[in-house]
C-alpha positions as CSV (number, residue, x, y, z in Angstrom):
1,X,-27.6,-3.3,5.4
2,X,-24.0,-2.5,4.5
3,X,-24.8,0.6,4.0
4,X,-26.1,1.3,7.3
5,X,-23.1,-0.8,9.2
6,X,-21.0,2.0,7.5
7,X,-20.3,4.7,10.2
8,X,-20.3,2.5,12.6
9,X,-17.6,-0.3,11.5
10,X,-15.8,2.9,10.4
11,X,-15.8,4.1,14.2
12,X,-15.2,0.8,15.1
13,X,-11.7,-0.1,12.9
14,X,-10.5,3.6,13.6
15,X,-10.7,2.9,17.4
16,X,-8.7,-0.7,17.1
17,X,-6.1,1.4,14.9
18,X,-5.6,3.8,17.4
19,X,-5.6,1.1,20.5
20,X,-3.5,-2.0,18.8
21,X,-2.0,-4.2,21.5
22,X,0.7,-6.8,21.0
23,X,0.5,-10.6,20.4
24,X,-0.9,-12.2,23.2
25,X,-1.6,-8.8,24.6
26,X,-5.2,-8.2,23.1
27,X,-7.2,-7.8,25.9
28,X,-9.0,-4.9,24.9
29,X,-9.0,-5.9,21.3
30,X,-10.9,-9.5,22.5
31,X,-13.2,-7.9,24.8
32,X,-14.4,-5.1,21.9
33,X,-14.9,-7.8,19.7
34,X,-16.6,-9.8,22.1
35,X,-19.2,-7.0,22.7
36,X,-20.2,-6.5,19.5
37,X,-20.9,-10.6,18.8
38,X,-22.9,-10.9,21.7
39,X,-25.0,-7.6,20.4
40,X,-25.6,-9.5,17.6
41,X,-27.1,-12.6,19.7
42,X,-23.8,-14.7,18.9
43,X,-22.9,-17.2,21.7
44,X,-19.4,-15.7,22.3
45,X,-16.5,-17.5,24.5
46,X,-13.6,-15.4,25.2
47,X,-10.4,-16.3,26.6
48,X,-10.0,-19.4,23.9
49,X,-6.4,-20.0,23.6
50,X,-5.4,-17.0,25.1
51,X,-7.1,-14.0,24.2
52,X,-9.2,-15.5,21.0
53,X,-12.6,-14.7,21.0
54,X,-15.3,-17.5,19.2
55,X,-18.2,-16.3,18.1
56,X,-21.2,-19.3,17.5
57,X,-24.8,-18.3,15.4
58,X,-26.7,-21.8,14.7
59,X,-29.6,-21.5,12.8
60,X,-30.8,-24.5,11.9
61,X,-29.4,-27.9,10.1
62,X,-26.6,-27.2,7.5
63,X,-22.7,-26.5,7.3
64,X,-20.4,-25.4,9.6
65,X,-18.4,-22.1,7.8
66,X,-15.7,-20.7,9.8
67,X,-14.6,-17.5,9.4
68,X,-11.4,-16.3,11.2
69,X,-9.7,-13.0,11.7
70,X,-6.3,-11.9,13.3
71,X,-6.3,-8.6,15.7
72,X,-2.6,-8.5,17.0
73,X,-0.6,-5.6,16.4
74,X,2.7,-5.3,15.8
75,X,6.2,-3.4,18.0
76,X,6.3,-0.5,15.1
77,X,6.1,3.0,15.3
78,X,3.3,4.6,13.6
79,X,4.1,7.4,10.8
80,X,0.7,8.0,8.7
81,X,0.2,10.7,10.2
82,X,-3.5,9.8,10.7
83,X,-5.9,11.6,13.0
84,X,-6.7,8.3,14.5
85,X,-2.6,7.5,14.2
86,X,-1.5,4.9,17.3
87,X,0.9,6.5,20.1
88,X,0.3,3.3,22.5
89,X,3.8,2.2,23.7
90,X,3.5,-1.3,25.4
91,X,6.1,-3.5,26.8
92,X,7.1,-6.8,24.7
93,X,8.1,-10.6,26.1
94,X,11.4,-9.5,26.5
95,X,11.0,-6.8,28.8
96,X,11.5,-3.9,26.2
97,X,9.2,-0.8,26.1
98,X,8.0,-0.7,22.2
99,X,6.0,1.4,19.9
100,X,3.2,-0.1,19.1
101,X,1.1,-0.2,15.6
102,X,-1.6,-2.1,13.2
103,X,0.9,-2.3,10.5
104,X,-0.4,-5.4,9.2
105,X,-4.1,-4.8,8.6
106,X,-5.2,-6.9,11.5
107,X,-7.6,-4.3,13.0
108,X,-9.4,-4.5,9.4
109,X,-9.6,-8.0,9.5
110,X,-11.0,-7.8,12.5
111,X,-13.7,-5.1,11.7
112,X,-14.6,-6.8,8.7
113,X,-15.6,-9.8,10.6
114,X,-17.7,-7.9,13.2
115,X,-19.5,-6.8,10.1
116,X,-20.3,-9.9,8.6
117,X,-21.1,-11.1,11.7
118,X,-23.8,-8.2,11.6
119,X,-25.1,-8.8,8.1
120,X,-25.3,-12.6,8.7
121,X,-26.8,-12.4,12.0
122,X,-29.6,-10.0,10.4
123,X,-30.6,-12.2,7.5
124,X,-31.0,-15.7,8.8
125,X,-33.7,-16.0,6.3
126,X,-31.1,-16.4,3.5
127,X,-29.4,-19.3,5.0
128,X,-29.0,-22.3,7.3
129,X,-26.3,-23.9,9.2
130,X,-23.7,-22.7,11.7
131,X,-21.9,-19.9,11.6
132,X,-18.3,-20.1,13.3
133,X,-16.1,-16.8,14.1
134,X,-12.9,-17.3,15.4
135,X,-11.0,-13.9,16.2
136,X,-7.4,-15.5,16.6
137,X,-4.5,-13.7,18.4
138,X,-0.9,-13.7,18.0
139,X,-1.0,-14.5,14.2
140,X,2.6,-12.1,13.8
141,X,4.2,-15.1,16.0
142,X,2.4,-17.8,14.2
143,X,1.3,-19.4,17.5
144,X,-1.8,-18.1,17.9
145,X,-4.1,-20.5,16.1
146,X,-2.6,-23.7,17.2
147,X,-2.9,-21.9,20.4
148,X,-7.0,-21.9,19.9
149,X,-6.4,-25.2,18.7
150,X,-4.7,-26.8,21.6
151,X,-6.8,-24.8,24.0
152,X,-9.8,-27.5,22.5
153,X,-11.4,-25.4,19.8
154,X,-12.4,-28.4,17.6
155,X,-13.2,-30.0,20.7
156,X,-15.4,-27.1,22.6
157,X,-16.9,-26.0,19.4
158,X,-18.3,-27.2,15.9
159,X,-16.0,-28.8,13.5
160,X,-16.1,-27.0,10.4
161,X,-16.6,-27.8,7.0
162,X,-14.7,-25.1,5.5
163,X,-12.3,-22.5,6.4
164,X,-12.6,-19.1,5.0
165,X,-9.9,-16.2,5.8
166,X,-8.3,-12.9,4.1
167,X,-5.7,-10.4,4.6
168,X,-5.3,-6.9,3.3
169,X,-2.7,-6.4,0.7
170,X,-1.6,-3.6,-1.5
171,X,-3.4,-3.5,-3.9
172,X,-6.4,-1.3,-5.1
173,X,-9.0,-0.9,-2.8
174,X,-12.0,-2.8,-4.3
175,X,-10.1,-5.5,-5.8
176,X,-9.8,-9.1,-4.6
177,X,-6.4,-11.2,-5.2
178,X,-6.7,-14.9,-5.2
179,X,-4.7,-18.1,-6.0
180,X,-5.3,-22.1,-5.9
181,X,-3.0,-24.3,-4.5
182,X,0.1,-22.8,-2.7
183,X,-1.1,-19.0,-1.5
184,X,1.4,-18.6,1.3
185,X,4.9,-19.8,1.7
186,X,5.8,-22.0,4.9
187,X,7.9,-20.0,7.6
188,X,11.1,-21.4,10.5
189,X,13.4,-18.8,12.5
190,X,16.3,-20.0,13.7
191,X,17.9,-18.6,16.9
192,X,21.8,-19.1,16.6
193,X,24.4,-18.5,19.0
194,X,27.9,-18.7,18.0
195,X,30.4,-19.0,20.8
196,X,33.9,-17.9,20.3
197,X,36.5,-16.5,23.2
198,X,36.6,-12.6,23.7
199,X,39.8,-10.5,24.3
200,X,41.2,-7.3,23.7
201,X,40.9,-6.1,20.2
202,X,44.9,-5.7,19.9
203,X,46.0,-9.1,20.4
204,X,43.3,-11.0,18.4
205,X,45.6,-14.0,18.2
206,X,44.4,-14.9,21.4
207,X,40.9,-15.0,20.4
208,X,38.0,-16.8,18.5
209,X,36.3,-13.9,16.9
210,X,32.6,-14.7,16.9
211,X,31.6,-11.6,15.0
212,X,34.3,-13.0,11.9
213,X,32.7,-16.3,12.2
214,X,29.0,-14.7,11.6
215,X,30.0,-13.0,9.0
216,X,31.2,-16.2,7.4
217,X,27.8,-17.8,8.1
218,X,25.6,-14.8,6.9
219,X,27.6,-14.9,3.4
220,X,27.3,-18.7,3.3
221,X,24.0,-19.3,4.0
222,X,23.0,-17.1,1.1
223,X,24.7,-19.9,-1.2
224,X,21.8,-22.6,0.3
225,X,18.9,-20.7,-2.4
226,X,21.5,-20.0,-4.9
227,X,23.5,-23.3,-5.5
228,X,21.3,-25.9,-3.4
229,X,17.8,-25.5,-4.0
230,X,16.8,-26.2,-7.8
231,X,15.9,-23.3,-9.8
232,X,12.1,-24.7,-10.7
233,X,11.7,-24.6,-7.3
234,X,11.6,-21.2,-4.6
235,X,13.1,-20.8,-1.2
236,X,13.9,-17.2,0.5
237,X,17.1,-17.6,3.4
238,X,17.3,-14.1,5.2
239,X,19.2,-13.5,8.3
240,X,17.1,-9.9,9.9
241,X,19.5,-10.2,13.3
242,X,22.9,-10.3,13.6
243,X,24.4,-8.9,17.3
244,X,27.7,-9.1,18.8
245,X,29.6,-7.2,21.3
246,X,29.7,-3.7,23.2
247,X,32.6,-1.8,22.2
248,X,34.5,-1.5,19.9
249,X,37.8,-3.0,21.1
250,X,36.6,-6.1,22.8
251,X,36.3,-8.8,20.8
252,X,33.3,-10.4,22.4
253,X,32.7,-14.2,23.6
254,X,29.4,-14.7,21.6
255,X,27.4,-13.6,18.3
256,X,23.5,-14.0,17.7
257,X,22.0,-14.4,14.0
258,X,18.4,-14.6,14.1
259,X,17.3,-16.9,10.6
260,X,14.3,-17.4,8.7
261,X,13.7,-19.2,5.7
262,X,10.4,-19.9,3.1
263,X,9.7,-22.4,1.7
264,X,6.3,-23.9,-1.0
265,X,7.3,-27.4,0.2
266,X,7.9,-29.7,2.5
267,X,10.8,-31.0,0.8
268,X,12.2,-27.9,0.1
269,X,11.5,-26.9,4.1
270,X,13.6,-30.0,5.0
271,X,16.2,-29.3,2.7
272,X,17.1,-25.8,4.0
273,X,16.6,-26.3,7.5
274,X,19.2,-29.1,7.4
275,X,21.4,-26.7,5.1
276,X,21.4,-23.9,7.2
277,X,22.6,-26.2,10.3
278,X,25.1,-27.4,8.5
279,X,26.7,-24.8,7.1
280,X,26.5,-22.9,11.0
281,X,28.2,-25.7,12.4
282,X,30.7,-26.5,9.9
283,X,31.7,-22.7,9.5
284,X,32.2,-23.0,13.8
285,X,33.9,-25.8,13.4
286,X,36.7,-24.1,10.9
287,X,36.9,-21.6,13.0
288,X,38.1,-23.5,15.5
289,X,35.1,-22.4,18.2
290,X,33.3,-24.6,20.1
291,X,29.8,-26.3,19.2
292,X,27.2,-23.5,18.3
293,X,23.3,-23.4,19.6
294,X,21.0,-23.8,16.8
295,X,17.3,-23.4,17.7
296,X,14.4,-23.7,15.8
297,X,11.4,-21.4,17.2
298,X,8.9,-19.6,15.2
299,X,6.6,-21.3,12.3
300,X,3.9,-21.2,10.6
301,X,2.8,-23.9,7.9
302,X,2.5,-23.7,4.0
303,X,-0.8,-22.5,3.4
304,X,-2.8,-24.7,0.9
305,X,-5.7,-23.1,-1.2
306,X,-8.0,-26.6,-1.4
307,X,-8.2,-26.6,-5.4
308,X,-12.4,-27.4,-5.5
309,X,-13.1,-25.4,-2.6
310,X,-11.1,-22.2,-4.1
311,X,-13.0,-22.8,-7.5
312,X,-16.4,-22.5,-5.8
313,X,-15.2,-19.7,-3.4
314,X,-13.9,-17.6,-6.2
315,X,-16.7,-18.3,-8.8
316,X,-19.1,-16.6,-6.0
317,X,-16.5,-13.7,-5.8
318,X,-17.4,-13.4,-9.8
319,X,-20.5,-13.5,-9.6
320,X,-20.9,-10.9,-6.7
321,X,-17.9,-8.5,-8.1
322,X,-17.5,-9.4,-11.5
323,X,-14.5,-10.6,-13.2
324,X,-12.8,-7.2,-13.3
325,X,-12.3,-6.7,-9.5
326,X,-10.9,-10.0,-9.1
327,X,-6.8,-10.4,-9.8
328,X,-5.2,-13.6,-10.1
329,X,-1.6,-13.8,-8.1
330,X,0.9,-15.3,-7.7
331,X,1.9,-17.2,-4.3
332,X,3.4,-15.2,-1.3
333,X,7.0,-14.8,0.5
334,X,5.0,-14.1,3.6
335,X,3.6,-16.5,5.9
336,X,0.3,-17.1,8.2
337,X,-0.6,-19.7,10.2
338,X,-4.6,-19.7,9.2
339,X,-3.6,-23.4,7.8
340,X,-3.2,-24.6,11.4
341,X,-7.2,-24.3,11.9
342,X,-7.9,-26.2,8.0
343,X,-5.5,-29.2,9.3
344,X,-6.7,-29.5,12.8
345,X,-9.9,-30.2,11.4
346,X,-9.3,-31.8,8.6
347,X,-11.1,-29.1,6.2
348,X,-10.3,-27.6,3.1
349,X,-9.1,-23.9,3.7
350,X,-9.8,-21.0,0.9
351,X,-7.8,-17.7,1.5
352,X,-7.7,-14.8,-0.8
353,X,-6.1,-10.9,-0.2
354,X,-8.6,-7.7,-0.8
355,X,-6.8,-4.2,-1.7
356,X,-6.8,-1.2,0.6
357,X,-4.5,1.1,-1.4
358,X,-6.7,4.2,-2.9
359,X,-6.9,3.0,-6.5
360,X,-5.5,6.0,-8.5
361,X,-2.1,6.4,-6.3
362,X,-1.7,2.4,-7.0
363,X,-2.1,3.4,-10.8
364,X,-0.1,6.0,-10.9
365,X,2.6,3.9,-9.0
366,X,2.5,1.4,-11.8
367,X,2.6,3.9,-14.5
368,X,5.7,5.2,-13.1
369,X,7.3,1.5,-13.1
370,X,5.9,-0.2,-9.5
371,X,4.3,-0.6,-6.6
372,X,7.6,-1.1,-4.5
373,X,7.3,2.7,-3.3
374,X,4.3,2.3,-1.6
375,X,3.9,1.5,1.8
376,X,2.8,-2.4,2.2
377,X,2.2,-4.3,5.6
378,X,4.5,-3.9,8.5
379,X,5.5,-0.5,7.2
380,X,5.1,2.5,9.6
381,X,3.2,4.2,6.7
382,X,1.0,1.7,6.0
383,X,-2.4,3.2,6.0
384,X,-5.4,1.2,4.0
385,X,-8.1,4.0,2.9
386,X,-10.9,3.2,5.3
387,X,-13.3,2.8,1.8
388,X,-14.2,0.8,0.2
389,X,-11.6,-1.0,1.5
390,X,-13.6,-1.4,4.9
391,X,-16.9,-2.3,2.2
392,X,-15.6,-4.9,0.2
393,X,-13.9,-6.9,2.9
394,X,-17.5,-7.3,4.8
395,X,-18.6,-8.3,1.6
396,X,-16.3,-10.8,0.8
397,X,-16.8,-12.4,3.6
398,X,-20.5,-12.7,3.4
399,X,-20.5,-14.0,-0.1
400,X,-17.7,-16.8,0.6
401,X,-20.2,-17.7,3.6
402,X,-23.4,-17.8,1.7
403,X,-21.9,-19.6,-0.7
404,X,-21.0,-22.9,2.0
405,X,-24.2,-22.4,3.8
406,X,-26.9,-24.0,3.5
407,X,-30.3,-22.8,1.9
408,X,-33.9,-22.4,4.3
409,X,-35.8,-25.3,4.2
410,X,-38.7,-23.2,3.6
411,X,-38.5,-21.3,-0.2
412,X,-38.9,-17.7,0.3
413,X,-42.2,-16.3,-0.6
C-alpha cells in the first residue's frame, strides 16, 4: 500500500515545502492536513490550540497510540534551489516582513503522518484500538503543544497510552537514530535589557555605556559551562542576539542580549538559569547602571525516552528494518516540546530521528572527515531527498503504532 501512497504523499510534501507558513500561522497547512484525515474517515477537529489539527480512527477496544507531527515553518530564506523551492514571504509577531522556509523538516513530518494515517486507516484488520493524530503547530517556539494541551486535548479527546514522535535529521536516508533515556536537551531564552545613559560618543565620561556592559556579560556568562557546571555533566549557554544603538557616535541608553541555555537536568536547568541572572545583574551593578530586565520566555522541556517503552519501540524498528538501518545516538543540543503531550497525560513518550540526507554524499562527507559541511535543519540548504526518506518515515510510524495497538479479537483466517 506504500507503494501506491507514493506519488501522492510525494505531491503532497512538495506542496507544504513550497507553501510553509509561520508558527501559529498554519492555516493552510491545518486545513490540508485536515482534508486528507477526513478522506481517510478520521473524525478530524481543527482549530485545537490554535491551528492543531486532531485526527481520531477508533476501531474497536484496545490502546490509545498517539502519533504527533509538527508543520510550522520557519522566518528563513530558502536556497536549494529546488523546483518546488519556497518564495512565500509572510509577516512575523513583530510586525517584520520575513522569508519564509521548511528548514526544519516539518512538512515531512507532517506528510509522513498523513501517510500512516492512510495505511492504518486501510488495514483495520491488523489491529484494534484508537488511533490518535495530533498535527501540532508552533513547535519552533515550543508553545505549540502545551497550547493543544491547554486548549483541552486530554480533556476533548482520548488519553493515550503512549506517545510516539520523530524528526528528520541528517543522517542517511533509510536509517533510523534512536536513544533511551535523555534524547533532547531542555531549552529557556532569556530576554535581557541592560540600561545604561546615552551621550555623545566624545565625552563618554558622562555616560553608562550599555554596549561595554554587554560585552562584559556575553564574555562572562560563557564562564557559567566552563567553571560552574561539573564536567560529567552538559550545559550549552549561547547568547544569538546582542543589539545596541543607531550610530556610531551615540553611545546609546539601552542594550538587548537575547540568551538561551540547554540543559539534560533539572538541576543543571536551575543552576544556570540562576547563574546567568546573576552574573547580568552583578556585571550592571559594577557598572554602575541601574537594575537590568531579565526575562524568561521561550521553553521547551527535557525530553525523556521512557526506558521500557523505547526498548519495545525500537525492538519493532529491528525487526521491521533490521539492525543495520538502525543507529544508536547520542542525546541532542536541540530542543522540542513533544514531552509536553507525554506529561500532560501522564504517558511514557518514545522519540527517535529518521535520515533524509542521500546516503552516498553522507558517506563521502565522512570519508573526508564529517558531516559538519552538510546542510542540517534550519539551514537555507537544507533539502531531505524526497526518497526513501519520505518511505521510511511512513513506515516508522506504522510499525511503532502496530506495535502498541491492539490485536483483532477475531484471528485472521
Amino acid at each position: 500500500m506504500l507503494d501506491q501512497l507514493g506519488d501522492e504523499l510525494g505531491d503532497f510534501y512538495r506542496d507544504l515545502h513550497r507553501n510553509p507558513e509561520l508558527s501559529l500561522q498554519e492555516h493552510r497547512t491545518a486545513g490540508r492536513v485536515a482534508e486528507k484525515l477526513r478522506a481517510q474517515g478520521f473524525e478530524v477537529s481543527d482549530h485545537v490550540g490554535g491551528t492543531g489539527v486532531v485526527g481520531l480512527l477508533r476501531n474497536g477496544d484496545g490502546p490509545v497510540v498517539m502519533l504527533r507531527a509538527d508543520f510550522d515553518a520557519l522566518p528563513v530564506e530558502e536556497k536549494t534551489g529546488l523546483p518546488y523551492a519556497s518564495s512565500v514571504r509572510a509577516v512575523d509577531a513583530q510586525g517584520h516582513e520575513v522569508p519564509v522556509m521548511h528548514a526544519c523538516g516539518h512538512d515531512m513530518h507532517a506528510t509522513c503522518l498523513v501517510g500512516a494515517a492512510a495505511l492504518l486507516a486501510r488495514s483495520t484488520d491488523l489491529w484494534a484500538g484508537t488511533l490518535l493524530l495530533v498535527f501540532q503547530p508552533a513547535e519552533e517556539l515550543a508553545c505549540g503543544a502545551r497550547n493543544m494541551v491547554e486548549d483541552g486535548l486530554f480533556e476533548r479527546f482520548p488519553v493515550p497510552d503512549i506517545v510516539l514522535g520523530q524528526h528528520l535529521a541528517p543522517l542517511p536516508a533509510g536509517v533510523i537514530g534512536h536513544s533511551t533515556g535523555p534524547v533532547m536537551a531542555a531549552s529557556d531564552s532569556a530576554h535581557v535589557v541592560l540600561h545604561g545613559r546615552g551621550g555623545h560618543g566624545s565625552r563618554p565620561e558622562a555616560t553608562i555605556d550599555p554596549v561595554l556592559l554587554g560585552a562584559h556579560v556575553v564574555t562572562r556568562l560563557q564562564g557559567i559551562v566552563a567553571r560552574e557546571v561539573p564536567p560529567a555533566e552538559t550545559a550549552v549557554v549561547t547568547v544569538g542576539r546582542f543589539q545596541a544603538g543607531a550610530k556610531d557616535n551615540v553611545i546609546p541608553d539601552t542594550a538587548e542580549l537575547g540568551i538561551n541555555l540547554r540543559a539534560y537536568s533539572a538541576e543543571v536547568r536551575t543552576q544556570v538559569m540562576t547563574a546567568i541572572e546573576r552574573i547580568v545583574r552583578a556585571e550592571a551593578s559594577a557598572s554602575g547602571a541601574p537594575e537590568p530586565d531579565v526575562e524568561w520566555g521561550t521553553s521547551a522541556p527535557l525530553l525523556v525516552n521512557d526506558p521500557d517503552a523505547a526498548s519495545a519501540t525500537f525492538a519493532a524498528f529491528t525487526e521491521e528494518f533490521g539492525e543495520q538501518r538502525l543507529m544508536p545516538l547520542p542525546p541532542v543540543a536541540a530542543s522540542e516540546d513533544v514531552g509536553v503531550f507525554g506529561e500532560a497525560a501522564d504517558a511514557p513518550t518514545v522519540y527517535w530521528f529518521w535520515g533524509g540526507l542521500d546516503p552516498e554524499v553522507f558517506a563521502s562527507a565522512m570519508a573526508a572527515g564529517g558531516i559538519d559541511s552538510l546542510p542540517s535543519n534550519h539551514s537555507p540548504h537544507f533539502a531531505p531527498v524526497v526518497e526513501p526518506t519520505l518511505g521510511t518515515g511512513v513506515q516508522a510510524l506504522v510499525v511503532a503504532a502496530l506495535a502498541w495497538l491492539g490485536k483483532p479479537a477475531v484471528p485472521l483466517a
